[in-house]
BALOBA-1460 file (C-alpha; in Angstrom, 3 decimals):
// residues 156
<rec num="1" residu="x" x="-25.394" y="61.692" z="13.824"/>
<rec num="2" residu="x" x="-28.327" y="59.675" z="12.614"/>
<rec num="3" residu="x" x="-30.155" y="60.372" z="9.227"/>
<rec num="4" residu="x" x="-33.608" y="59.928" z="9.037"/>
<rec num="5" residu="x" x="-36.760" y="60.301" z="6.329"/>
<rec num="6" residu="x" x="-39.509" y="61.929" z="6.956"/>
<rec num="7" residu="x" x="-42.577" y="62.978" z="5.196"/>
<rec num="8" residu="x" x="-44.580" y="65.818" z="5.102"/>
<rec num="9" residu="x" x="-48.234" y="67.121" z="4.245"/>
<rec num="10" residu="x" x="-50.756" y="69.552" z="4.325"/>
<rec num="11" residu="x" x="-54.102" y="70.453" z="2.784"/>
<rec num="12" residu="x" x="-54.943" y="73.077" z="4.945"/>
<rec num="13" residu="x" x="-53.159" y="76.707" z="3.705"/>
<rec num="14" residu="x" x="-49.792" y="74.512" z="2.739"/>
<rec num="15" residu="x" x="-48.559" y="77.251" z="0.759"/>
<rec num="16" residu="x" x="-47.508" y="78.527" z="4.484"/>
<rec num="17" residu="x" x="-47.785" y="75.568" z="6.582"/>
<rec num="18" residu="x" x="-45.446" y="73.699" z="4.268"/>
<rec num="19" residu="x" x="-42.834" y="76.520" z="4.386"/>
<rec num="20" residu="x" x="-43.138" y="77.230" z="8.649"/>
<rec num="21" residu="x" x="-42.342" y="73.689" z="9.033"/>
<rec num="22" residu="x" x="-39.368" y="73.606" z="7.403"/>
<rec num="23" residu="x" x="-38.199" y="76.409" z="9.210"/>
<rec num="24" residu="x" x="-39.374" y="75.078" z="12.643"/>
<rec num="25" residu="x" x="-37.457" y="71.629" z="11.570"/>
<rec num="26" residu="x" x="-34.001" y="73.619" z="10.369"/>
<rec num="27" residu="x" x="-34.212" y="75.238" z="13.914"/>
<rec num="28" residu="x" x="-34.151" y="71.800" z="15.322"/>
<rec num="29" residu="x" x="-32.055" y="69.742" z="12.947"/>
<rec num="30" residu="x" x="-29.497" y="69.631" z="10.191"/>
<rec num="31" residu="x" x="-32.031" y="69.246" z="6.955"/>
<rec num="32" residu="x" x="-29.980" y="67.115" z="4.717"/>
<rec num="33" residu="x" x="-31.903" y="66.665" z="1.480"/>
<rec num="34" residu="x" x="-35.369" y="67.683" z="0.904"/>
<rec num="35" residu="x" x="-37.199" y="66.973" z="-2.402"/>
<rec num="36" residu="x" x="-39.920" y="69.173" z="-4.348"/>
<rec num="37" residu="x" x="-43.123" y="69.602" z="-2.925"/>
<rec num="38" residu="x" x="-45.969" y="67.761" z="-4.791"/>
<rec num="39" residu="x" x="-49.808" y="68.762" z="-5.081"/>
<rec num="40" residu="x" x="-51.839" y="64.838" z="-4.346"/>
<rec num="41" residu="x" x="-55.445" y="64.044" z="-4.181"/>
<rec num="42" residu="x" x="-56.632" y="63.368" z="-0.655"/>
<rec num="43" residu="x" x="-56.993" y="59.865" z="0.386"/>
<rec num="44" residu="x" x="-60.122" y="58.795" z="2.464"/>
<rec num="45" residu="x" x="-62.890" y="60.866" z="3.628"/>
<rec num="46" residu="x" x="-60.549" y="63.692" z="4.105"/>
<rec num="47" residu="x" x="-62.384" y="66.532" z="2.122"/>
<rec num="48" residu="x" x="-61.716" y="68.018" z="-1.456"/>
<rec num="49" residu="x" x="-58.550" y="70.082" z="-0.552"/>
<rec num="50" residu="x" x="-55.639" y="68.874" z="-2.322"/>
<rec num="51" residu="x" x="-52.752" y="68.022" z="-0.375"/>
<rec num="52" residu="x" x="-48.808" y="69.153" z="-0.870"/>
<rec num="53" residu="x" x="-46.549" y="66.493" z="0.364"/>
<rec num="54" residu="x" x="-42.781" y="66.400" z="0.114"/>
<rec num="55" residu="x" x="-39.957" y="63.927" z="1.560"/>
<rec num="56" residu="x" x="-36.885" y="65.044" z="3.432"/>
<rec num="57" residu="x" x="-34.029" y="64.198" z="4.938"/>
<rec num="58" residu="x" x="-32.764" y="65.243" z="8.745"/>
<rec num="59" residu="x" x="-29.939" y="64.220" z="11.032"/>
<rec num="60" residu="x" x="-29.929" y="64.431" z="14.557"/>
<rec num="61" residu="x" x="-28.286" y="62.749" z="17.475"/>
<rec num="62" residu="x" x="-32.058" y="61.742" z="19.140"/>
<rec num="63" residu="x" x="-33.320" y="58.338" z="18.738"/>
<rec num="64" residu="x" x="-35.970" y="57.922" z="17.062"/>
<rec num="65" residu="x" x="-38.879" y="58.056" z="19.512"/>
<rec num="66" residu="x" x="-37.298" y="60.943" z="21.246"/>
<rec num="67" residu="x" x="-37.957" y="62.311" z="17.408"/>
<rec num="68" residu="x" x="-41.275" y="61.515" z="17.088"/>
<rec num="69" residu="x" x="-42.103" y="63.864" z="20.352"/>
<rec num="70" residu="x" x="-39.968" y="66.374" z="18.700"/>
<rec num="71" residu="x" x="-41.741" y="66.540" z="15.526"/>
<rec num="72" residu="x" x="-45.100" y="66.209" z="17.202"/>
<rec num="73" residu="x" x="-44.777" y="69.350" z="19.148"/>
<rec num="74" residu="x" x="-43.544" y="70.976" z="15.765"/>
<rec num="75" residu="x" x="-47.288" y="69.609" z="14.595"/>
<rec num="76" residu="x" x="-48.904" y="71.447" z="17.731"/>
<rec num="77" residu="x" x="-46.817" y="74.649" z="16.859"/>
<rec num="78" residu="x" x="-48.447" y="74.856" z="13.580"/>
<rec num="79" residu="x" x="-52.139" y="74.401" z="14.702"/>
<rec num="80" residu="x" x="-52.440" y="70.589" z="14.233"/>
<rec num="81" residu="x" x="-55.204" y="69.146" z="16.578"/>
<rec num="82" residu="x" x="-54.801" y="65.141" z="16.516"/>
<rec num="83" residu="x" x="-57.783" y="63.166" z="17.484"/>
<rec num="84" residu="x" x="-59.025" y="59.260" z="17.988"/>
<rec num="85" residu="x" x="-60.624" y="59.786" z="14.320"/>
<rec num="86" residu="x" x="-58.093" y="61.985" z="12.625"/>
<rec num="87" residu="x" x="-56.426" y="59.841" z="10.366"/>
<rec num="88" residu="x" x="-58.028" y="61.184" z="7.462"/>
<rec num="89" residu="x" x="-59.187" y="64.707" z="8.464"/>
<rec num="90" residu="x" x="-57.680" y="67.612" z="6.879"/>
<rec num="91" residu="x" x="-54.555" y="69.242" z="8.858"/>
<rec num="92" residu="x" x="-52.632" y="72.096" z="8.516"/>
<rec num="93" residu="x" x="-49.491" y="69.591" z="8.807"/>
<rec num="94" residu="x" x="-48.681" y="65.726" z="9.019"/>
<rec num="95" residu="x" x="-44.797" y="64.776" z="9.481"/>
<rec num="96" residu="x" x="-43.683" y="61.270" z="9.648"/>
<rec num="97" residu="x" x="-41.263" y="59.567" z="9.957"/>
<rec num="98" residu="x" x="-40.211" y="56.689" z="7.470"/>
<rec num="99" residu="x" x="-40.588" y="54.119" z="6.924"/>
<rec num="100" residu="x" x="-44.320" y="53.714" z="8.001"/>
<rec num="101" residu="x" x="-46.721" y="50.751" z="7.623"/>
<rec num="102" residu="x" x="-48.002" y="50.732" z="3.851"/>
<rec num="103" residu="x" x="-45.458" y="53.961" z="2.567"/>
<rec num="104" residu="x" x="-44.532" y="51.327" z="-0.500"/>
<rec num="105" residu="x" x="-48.044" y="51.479" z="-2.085"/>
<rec num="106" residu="x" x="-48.459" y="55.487" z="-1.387"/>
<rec num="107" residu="x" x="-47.614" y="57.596" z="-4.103"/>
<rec num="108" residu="x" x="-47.692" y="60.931" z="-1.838"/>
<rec num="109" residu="x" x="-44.725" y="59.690" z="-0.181"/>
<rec num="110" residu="x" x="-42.839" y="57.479" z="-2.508"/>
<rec num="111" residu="x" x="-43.094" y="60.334" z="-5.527"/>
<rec num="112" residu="x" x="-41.167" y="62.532" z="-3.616"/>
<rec num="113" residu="x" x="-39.203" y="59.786" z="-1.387"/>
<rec num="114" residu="x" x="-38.066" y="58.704" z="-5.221"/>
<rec num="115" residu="x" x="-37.100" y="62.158" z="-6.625"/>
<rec num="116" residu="x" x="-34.832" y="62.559" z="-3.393"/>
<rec num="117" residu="x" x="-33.087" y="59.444" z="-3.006"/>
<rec num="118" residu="x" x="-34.333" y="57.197" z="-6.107"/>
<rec num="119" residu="x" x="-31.244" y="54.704" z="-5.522"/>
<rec num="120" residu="x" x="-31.928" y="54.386" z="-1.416"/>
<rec num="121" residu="x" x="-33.223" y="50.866" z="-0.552"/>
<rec num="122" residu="x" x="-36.271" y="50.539" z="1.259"/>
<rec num="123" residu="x" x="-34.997" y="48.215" z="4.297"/>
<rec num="124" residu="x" x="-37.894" y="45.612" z="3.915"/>
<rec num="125" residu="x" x="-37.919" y="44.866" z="0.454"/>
<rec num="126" residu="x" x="-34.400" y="46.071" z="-0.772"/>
<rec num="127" residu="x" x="-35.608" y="47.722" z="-3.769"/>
<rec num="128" residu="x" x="-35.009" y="50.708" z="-3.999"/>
<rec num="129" residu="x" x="-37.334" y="54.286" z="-3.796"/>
<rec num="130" residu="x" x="-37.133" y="54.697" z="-7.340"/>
<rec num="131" residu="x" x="-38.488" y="51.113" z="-8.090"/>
<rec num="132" residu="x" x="-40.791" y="51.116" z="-5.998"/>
<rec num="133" residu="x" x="-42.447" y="54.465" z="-7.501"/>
<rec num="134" residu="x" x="-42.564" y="53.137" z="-10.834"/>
<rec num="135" residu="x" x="-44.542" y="50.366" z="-9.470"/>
<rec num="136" residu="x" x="-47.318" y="52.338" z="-8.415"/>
<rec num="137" residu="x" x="-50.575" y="53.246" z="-10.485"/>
<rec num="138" residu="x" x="-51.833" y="56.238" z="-9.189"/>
<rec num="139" residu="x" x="-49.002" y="58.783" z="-10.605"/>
<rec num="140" residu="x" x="-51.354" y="60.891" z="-11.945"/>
<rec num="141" residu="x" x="-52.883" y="62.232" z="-9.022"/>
<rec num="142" residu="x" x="-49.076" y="63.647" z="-8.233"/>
<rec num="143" residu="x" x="-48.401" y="66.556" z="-9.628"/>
<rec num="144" residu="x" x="-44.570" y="68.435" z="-8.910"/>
<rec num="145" residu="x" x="-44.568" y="72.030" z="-7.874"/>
<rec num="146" residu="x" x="-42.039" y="74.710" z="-8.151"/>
<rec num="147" residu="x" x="-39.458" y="73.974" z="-5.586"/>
<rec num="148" residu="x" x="-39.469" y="77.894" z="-4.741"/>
<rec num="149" residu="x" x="-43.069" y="77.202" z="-3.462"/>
<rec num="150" residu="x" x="-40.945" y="75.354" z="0.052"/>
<rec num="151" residu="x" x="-39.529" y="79.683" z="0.613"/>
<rec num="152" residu="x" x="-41.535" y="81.375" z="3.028"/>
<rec num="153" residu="x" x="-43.125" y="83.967" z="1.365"/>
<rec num="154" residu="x" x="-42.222" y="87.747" z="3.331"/>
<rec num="155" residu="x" x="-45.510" y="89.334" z="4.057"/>
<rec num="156" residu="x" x="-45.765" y="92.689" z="1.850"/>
C-alpha cells in the first residue's frame, strides 16, 4: 500500500464539512494518522470566515493521480463548486494532497503536518515537518481545536 499526506480545509460550516469528509475518506481508504483540526485566518481575498484545516494520513493502493480524481469527487460530494478563479474563494472543503507548491511557508498546513508527523522529512529540503513549522512567523493566526470537534455530531 502507498501512504500519502493530505490536507484539509474548510471555512464554510466546517464544524460538519470537516467531519463528512473524514467519513467519506475512511469509506475509501485506510486513514492512518490524522492530526487536530486547527481554526486559521483566511489567506487572500477569501472572505472573513475562519478556516479549520487539519493534516492526515491515508494509504491506498491508487497512484497518485488516480487519487486526486478520487478525492475530487469526495470535494463534489460535499458541495464544493471549483472554478477558473476559485483559488481563494470560500469552500465548504479543500483536500490536497502533499506535498504542494509553497506548503513549506504555509502555516495552515505545516501546523498540523508538524503535530502529526513532526520528525517526517519534507522530500525537497530534508528537514523535517517539525522544523520547518518553527520556521514560520505567522503561528499566531493557528489556533488548535478540540480533537473531538473531527466526530460527527448525531443530529438531536
Amino acid at each position: 500500500m502507498k501512504s500519502y499526506l493530505l490536507s484539509l480545509g474548510s471555512n464554510i460550516d466546517p464544524q460538519k464539512n470537516i467531519p463528512l469528509c473524514l467519513e467519506a475518506l475512511k469509506k475509501q481508504f485506510e486513514l492512518a494518522r490524522i492530526s487536530s483540526p486547527y481554526e486559521t485566518d483566511p489567506v487572500g481575498p477569501a472572505g472573513s470566515l475562519k478556516f479549520w484545516n487539519l493534516c492526515l494520513e491515508i494509504k491506498t493502493e491508487l497512484e497518485a493521480p488516480e487519487l486526486v480524481e478520487s478525492l475530487r469527487r469526495i470535494e463534489t460530494s460535499l458541495g464544493r463548486k471549483r472554478t477558473t478563479r476559485d483559488k481563494f474563494a470560500p469552500r465548504t472543503i479543500d483536500i490536497d494532497l502533499l506535498p504542494q507548491p509553497g506548503y513549506r511557508e504555509m502555516a495552515f498546513i505545516m501546523i498540523p503536518l508538524a503535530e502529526m508527523a513532526s520528525a517526517a522529512k519534507d522530500p525537497e529540503t530534508d528537514l523535517s515537518f517539525g522544523e520547518l513549522a518553527r520556521r514560520l512567523e505567522n503561528l499566531a493566526s493557528v489556533r488548535r481545536l478540540p480533537r473531538s470537534l473531527l466526530e460527527l455530531q448525531k443530529a438531536r
